[in-house]
ZATOR-207745 format. One record per atom (N, C-alpha, C): residue in one letter; x, y, z. Coordinates in pm, whole numbers, plus 50000, padded with zeros to 5 digits. Example, Ala and Ser with C-alpha at 12.3 -4.5 7.8 and 13.67 -1.06 7.14 Angstrom:
2
a513194943150780
a512304955050780
a513204967050780
s512854977550708
s513674989450714
s512905000350787
END
This chain:
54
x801069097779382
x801869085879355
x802689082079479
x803089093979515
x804199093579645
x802979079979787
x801859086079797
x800599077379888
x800489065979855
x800829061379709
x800619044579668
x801909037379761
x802969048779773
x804279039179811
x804289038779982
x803749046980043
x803259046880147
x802499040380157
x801449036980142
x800599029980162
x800939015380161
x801509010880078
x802428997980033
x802768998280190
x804119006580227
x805239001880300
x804299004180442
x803549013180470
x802669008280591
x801918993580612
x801658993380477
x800498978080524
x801928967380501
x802708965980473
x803718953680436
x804688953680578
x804628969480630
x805888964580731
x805408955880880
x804808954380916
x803808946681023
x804408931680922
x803988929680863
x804308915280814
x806148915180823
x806498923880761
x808438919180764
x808578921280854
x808118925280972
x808328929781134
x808158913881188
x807188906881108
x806618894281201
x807608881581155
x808388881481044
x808938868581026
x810218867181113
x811178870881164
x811848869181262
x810728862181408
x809808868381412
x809108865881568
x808898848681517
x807728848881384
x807698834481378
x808688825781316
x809808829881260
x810878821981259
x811438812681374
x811258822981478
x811998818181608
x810668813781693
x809738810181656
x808678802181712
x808298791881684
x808628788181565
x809278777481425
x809968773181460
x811208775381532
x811948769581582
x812108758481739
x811178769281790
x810738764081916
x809708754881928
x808988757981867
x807648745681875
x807558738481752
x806758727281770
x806838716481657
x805358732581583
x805128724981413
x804418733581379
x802828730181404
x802448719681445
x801128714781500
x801008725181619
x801748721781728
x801198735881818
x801338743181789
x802348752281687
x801758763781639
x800288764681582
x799878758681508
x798728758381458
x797278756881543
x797948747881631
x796798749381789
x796528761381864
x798078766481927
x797738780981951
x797338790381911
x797568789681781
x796808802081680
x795248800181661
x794918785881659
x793288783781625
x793068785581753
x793418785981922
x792778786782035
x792688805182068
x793548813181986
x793768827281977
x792508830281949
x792448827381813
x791178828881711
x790238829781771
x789598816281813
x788468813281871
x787808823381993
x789098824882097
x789038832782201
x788868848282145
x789298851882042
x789108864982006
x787898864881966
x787268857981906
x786328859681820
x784738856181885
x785128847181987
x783898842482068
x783468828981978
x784698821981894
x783818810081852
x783938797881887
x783318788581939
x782798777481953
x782798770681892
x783428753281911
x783188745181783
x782158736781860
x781298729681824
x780488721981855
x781038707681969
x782068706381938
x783168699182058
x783028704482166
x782848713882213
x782878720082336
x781308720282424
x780278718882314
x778938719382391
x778968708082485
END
């Protein structure tokens, strides 16, 4: 039982770790470029291509 609560607080703390970072990135950028930078992350991580680019 004790591993369910661990397990919880490992996978959840990465996320409560992250809302301060994007709070204050929220703040800084309108939320369209957020949303740009994150889809140009993506893409670059992933190796994908939108058909715009051929």
């Amino acid at each position: 039982m004790h591993k369910d609560y661990l397990a919880f607080f490992v996978e959840s703390l990465p996320r409560y770790l992250a809302f301060p970072i994007c709070g204050t990135l929220c703040d800084k950028f309108a939320p369209i470029r957020i949303l740009h930078i994150s889809q140009v992350g993506f893409d670059k991580m992933f190796n994908v291509y939108s058909a715009e680019t051929d």
